[in-house]
C-alpha positions, -999 to 999 in steps of 0.1 A, spaced: -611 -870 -681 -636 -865 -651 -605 -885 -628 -579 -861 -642 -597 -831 -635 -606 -843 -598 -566 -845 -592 -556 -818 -608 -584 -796 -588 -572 -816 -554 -534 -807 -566 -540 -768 -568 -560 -770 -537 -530 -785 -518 -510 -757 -536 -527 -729 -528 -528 -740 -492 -489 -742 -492 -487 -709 -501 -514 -692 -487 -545 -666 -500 -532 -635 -514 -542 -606 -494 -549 -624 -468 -522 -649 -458 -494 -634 -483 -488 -599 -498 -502 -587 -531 -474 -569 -546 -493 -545 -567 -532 -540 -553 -546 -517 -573 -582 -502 -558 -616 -496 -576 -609 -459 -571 -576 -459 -585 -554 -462 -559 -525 -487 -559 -510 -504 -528 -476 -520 -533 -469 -553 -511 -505 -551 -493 -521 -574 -468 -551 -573 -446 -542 -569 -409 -579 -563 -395 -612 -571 -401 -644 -543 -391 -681 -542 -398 -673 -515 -432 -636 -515 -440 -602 -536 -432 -568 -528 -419 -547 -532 -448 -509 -527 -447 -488 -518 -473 -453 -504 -482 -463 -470 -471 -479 -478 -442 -512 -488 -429 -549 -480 -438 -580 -488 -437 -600 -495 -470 -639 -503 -476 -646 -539 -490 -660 -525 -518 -631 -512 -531 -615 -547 -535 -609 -561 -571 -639 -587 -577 -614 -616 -575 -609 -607 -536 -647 -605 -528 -658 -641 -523 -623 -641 -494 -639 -608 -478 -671 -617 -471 -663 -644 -453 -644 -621 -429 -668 -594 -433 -693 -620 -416 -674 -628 -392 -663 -595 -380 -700 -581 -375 -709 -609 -357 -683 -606 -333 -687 -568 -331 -727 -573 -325 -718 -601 -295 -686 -574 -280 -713 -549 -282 -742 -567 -268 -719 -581 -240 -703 -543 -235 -740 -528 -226 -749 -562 -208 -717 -551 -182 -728 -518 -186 -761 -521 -170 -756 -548 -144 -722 -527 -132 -733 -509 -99 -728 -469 -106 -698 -455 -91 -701 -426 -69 -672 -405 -55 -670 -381 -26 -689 -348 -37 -669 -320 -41 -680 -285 -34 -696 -269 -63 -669 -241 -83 -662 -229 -120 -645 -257 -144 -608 -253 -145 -599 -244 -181 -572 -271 -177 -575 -294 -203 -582 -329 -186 -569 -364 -198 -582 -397 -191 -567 -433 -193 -565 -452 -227 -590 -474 -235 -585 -500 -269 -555 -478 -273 -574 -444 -276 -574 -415 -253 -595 -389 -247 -593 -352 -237 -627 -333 -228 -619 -293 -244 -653 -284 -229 -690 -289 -223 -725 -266 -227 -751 -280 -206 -756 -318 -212 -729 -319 -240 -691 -324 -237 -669 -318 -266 -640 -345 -269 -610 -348 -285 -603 -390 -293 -570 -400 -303 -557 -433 -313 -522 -441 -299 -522 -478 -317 -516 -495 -346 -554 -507 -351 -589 -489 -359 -604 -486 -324 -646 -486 -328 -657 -463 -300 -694 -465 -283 -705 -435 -261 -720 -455 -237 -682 -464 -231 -680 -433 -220 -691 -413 -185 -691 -376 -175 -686 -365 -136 -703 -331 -124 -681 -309 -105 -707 -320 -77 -696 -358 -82 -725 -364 -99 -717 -392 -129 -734 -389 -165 -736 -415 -192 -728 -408 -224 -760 -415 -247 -756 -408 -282 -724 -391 -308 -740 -358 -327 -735 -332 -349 -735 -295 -346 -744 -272 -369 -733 -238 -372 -749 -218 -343 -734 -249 -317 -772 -265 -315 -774 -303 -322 -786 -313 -354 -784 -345 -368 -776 -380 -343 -742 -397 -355 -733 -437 -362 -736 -454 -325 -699 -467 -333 -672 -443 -349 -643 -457 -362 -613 -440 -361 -580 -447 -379 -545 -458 -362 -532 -424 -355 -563 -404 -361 -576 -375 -339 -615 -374 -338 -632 -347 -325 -668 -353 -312 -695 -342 -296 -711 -361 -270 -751 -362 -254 -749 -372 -218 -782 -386 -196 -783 -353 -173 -810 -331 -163 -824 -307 -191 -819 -275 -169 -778 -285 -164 -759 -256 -163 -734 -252 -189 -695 -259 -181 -707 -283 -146 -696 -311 -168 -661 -311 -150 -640 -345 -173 -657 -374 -192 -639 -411 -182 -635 -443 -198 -663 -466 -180 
């Protein structure tokens, strides 16, 4: 009995690798959510630290791993692992670059009021950003992502210039509360969804006494 159970185990093992994990490798054609929600022919795309890229027949999303039916959990974590691991070396090698790059400094420009022009950088992991405005040492940014994958942005990815040339680096992602004064310290990484807009506020490493609107753009590092 012990011999036929051994083959038959090392038979659905060979099967099961013929046709692949569901969710992962194949579709599941009716995924139906802890909250409720149901996703028709859905597959993971993406692995993060808190959620995975999961497409489906009406498009892509992201979902949190503990909204996955128990019989997908064992499947997950194994990815789950392995994503924060590789987000926590991409991070640590990110602020390792950061602080042995020398500091870029352009010509200084003559002091003069910020153009109300709305300024737009480069993309970076498929994500641009737009400064809308700054008070003293904090520039509000508009992030969007132009791709098809959930881009985890760090502010030290991110550096202000002065209208005197001077170059700031972004420190830590807050919140405001009603009057416009900071008041509580955000994630270190945001996420933000294929196609998303995010608008944040960012603290930059400049003098206390900065005047408000010498910010002049913020830059991808």
């Amino acid at each position: 009995m012990h011999k036929w159970a051994t083959i038959l185990g090392l038979v659905w093992l060979m099967v099961a690798g013929v046709l692949g994990a569901p969710l992962l490798d194949e579709p599941v054609a009716t995924l139906t959510l802890k909250d409720g929600t149901v996703l028709r022919e859905a597959r993971a795309k993406g692995f993060l630290a808190k959620v995975v890229l999961v497409k489906h027949e009406g498009g892509i999303r992201t979902v949190p791993y503990e909204l996955f039916p128990e019989e997908f959990q064992p499947a997950l974590a194994v990815k789950r692992q392995r994503a924060v691991t590789e987000a926590q070396i991409g991070e640590a090698r990110s602020e390792a670059e950061a602080q042995n790059r020398p500091p870029v400094r352009p010509p200084p420009t003559a002091p003069g009021p910020v153009s109300p022009v709305v300024r737009v950088t480069d993309l970076h992991q498929g994500c641009r950003v737009t400064m809308t405005g700054s008070k003293g040492n904090l520039a509000y940014l508009r992030i969007e992502n132009l791709s098809d994958q959930v881009a985890a942005v760090l502010p030290s990815q991110l550096v202000a210039r002065a209208v005197n040339g001077e170059l700031y680096p972004g420190i830590h992602w807050v919140g405001l509360n009603g009057e416009g004064r900071v008041s509580v310290t955000l994630t270190r990484r945001q996420l933000i969804d294929p196609g998303a807009t995010a608008t944040l506020t960012l603290t930059l490493k400049a003098p206390p006494d900065i005047e408000d609107g010498r910010i002049e753009t913020v830059l991808w590092k």
